[in-house]
N, C-alpha and C positions, 0 to 999 in steps of 0.2 A: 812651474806655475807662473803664470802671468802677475808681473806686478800689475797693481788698482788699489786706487780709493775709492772708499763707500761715501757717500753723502747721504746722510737722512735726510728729507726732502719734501718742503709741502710748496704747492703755487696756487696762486688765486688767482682769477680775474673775474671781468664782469664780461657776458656772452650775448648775442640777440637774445630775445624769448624764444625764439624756434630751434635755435641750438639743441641739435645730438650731444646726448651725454657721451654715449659710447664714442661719438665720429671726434669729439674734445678730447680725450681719452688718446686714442689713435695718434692723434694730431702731435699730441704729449709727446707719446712713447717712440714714436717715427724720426720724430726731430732731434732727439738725444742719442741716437746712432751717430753719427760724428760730429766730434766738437771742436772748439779753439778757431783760429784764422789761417790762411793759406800757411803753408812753410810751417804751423806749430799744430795741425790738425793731429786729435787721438779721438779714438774709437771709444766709446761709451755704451750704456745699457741702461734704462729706467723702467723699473717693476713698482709698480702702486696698483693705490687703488682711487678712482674719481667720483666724487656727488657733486650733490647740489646741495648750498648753502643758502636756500633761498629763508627771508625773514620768517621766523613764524608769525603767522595772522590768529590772534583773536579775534573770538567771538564778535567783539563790539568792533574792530577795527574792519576796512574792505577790504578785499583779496585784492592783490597786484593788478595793475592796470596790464592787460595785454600787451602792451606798447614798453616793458619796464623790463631794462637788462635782467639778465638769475646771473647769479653767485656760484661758480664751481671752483672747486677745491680738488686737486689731487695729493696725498701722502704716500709717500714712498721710499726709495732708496735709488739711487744713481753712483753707479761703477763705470771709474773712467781708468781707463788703460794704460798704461808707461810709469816709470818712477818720476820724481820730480813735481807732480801737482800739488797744488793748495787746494784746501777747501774753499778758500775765498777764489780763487783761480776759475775753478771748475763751477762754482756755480755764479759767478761772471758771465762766464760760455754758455750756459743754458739759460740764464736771463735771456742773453742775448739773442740765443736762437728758438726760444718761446714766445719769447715779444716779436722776432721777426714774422714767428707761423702763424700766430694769431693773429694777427693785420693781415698776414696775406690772405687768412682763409675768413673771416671774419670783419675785417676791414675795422675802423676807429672805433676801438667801444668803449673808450673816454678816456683811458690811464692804461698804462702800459702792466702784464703782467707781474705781479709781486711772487719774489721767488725767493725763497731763501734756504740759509741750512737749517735745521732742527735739532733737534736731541733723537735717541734711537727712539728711546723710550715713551716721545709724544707722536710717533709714528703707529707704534702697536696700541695706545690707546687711547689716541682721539678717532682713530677710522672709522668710521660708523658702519654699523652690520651688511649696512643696504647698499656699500659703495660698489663698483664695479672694477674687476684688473685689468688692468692692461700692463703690458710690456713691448718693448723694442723687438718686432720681428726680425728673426733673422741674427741674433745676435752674437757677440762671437762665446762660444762654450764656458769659455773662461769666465769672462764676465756675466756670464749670467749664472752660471754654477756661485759663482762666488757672492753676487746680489741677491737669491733666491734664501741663500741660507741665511737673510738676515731676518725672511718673510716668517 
């Protein structure tokens, strides 16, 4: 069996209004196929699920200006490959390379995404019903066998 560590896993940012949930999603789980820097690259895998955290609006208050970034949120679990990683390590590397996807595909949407580690347990039940999954196409067996059973 493949040595990994699991990270339980939530990121936020702020997105255009026109923003794909699903295409945010994609963007996620594509980007967490390999990680680290030249010379210290491993292989990764990210299984969640993604919404939208946009404010609730009351009644008395007005709905979002069309022109006003949404709130998306993914929770999950991220399996990285090799012995020797941190949790602080590993999601380092996926900071890094969420904040770089988003700018490229998205461009400045004011602050850079927030990423951190979690508990297992505010994964299974802060997700809300209505979220959508994604995962790292293509991944390698191991690592997805071994992220799935945290699902």
């Amino acid at each position: 069996m493949l040595d990994s560590l699991i990270v339980p896993l939530f990121v936020t940012t702020d997105l255009p209004p026109e923003a794909d949930l699903a295409e945010f999603g994609e963007l996620l789980a594509e980007t967490a196929r390999v990680l680290g820097r030249e010379g210290g690259e491993y292989e990764a895998f990210l299984a969640g699920k993604v919404f939208w955290m946009d404010r609730p609006v009351l009644p008395e208050q007005r709905p979002p200006a069309e022109t006003e970034p949404r709130f998306a949120g993914m929770l999950g679990y991220l399996a990285a490959s090799g012995p020797g990683h941190t949790t602080r390590e590993v999601v380092g590397d996926v900071r890094q390379a969420i904040g770089e996807a988003v700018a490229g595909r998205y461009g400045d949407v004011g602050v850079a995404p927030a990423v951190f580690a979690i508990r297992d347990q505010d994964v299974r039940e802060r997700t809300p019903e209505s979220a959508l999954y994604v995962d790292t196409p293509g991944g390698a067996a191991e690592l997805v066998s071994a992220t799935k059973s945290y699902l």
